[in-house]
N, C-alpha and C positions, 0 to 999 in steps of 0.2 A: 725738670726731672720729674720723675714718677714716688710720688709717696703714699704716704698710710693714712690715713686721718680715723680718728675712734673719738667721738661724742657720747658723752651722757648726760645726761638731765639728773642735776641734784636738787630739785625740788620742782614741786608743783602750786600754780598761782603761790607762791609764796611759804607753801609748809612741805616737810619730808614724804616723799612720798612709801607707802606705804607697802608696795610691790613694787620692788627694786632689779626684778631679775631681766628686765625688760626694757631699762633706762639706756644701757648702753649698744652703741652699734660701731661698724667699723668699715671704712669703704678705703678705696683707693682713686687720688685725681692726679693726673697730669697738669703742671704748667711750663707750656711752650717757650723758647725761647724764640724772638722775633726774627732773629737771625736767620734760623732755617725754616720761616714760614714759604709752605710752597706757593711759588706763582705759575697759574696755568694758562699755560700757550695755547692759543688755538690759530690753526694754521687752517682758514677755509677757503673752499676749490669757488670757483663765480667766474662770470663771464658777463660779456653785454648778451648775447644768444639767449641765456637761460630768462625765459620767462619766469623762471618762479624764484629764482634768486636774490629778489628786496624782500625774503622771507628770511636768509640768510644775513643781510648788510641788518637788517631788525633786530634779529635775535644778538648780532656781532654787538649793536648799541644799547640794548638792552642790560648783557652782560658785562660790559662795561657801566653802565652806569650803577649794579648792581653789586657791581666788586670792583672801585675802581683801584686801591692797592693789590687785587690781585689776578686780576683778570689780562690777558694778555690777544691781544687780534691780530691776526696779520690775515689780511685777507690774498689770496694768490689768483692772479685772474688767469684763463687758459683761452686760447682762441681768438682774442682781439689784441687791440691796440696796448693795452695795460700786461699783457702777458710778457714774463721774464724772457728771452730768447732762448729758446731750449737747444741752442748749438752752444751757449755759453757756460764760461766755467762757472757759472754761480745759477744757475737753472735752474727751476722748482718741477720742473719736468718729472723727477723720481716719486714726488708725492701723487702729484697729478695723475700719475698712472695707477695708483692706489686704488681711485673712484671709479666708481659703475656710472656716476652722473653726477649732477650740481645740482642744485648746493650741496655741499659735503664736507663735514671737517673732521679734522683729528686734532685730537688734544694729547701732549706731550709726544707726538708722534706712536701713541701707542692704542690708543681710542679713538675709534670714529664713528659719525651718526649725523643728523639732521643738525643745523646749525642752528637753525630754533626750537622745531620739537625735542630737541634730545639733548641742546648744550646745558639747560641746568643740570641735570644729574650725572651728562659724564664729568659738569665741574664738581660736583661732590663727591663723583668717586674719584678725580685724579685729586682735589685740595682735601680728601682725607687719607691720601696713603702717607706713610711714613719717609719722611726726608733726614736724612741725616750727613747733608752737604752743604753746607753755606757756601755764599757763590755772591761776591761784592763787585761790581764793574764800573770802573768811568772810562770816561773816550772824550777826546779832546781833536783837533783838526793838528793835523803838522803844525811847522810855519810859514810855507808856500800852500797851506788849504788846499793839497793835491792826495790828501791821506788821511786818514781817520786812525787815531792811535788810543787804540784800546789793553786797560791796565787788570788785569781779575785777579781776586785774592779768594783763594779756595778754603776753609777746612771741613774738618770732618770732627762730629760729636763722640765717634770712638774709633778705635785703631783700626787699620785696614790694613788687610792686605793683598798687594796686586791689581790694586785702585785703575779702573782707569777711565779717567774722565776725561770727556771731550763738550765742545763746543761749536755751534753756527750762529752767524753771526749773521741778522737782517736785518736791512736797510729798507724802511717804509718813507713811503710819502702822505701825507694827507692834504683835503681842501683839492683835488683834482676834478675838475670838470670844464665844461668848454666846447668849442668846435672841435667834430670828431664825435667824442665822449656819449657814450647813449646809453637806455637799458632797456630790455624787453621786458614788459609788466604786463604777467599774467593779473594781476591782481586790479589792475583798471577797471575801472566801471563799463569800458569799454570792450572789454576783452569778452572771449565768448567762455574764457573759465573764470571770469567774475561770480563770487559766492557769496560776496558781502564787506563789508569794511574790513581793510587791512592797513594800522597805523597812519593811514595818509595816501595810503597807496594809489587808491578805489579814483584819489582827484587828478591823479597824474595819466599821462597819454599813456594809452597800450605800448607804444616808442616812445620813451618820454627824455629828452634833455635836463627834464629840472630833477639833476641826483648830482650830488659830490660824493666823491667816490672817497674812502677813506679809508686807513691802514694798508696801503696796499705793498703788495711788495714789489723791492724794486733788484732784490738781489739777496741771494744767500750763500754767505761769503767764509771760508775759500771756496764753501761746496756744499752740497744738501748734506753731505757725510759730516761738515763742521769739521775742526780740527783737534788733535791733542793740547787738552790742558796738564793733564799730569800721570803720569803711569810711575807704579811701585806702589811702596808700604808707604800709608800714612799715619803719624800720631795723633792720637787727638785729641783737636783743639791749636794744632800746629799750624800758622798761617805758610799757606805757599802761594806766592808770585807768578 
């Protein structure tokens, strides 16, 4: 919650002081509760095609190891092998059409920019806006492991009304790479847009096989629209199922 706090100083090095009109002050702090700390999604566009895209998978490991309680990657690749099928019901197709080019991310679906240049600060501006939804999930396999059964308990820090929360649900893979599997590196020592050292970049082939490809997505599920979690009034602090 949000409260008051007022400090004064009733002495100096040890004796009264002597002008007193100036001892006291009064501020107000916030303390969060962990519950509704936000986590930020970033959903970036990549491809094998894009040359300059291991500036993108960079920045994705970067920010992760930078926030690893709250940072979120799903990387969505468009154009090759690793691409969702954009005929299927769980497509990433409606983002993808968002970008002018790659790399490219949005963060909570509402920010988008450079997935290196620009993902720290649109992570400061989505992990400091105000959240007032707690959002708890586990998922477990059936018991023929033909289904993934996901369980979410919702509340809200004050009353709502006309609430309506929804959800998408993605399925990443990581550790992928292999025959097939490639990336176009502008950033090679070889390249003719070579500028200088880029993470490791600079030692890898202009075409280069040696990438594991990671957070990728593999599906977003029932639909990039996601589904209804809860519609109406809610109390708060009232868990719903």
């Amino acid at each position: 919650g949000t409260h008051t706090l007022s400090v004064s100083i009733s002495t100096v090095n040890g004796m009264p002081d002597e002008y007193a009109a100036d001892n006291t002050t009064t501020c107000t702090f916030t303390v969060p509760d962990e519950r509704f700390a936000r986590r930020v999604i970033c959903e970036e566009y990549s491809g094998f095609w894009c040359g300059f895209c291991p500036r993108g998978m960079v920045g994705m490991e970067l920010m992760k190891e930078a926030h690893p309680d709250r940072f979120i990657a799903i990387a969505v690749h468009g154009g090759d092998a690793l691409e969702v099928p954009s005929d299927s019901a769980y497509t990433y197709a409606p983002l993808i059409s968002r970008f002018s080019g790659a790399p490219s991310c949005a963060i909570g679906r509402r920010l988008q920019g450079d997935p290196f240049y620009d993902i720290a600060t649109l992570y400061q501006l989505e992990s400091s806006t105000e959240n007032h939804i707690a959002y708890n999930m586990t998922a477990e396999w059936n018991d023929d492991a033909s289904a993934i059964l996901c369980h979410a308990t919702i509340f809200s820090d004050q009353d709502l009304t006309n609430a309506n929360l929804n959800a998408a649900f993605v399925l990443v893979e990581d550790s992928i790479t292999g025959h097939g599997y490639y990336q176009t590196n502008y950033y090679s020592s070889n390249s003719q847009n070579y500028s200088g050292p880029f993470y490791g970049w600079e030692d890898k082939a202009y075409i280069t096989t040696d990438v594991m490809f990671m957070d990728i997505a593999r599906g977003c599920f029932p639909s990039f629209e996601g589904t209804t979690l809860f519609e109406g009034d809610m109390k708060a602090m009232q868990e719903y199922t």
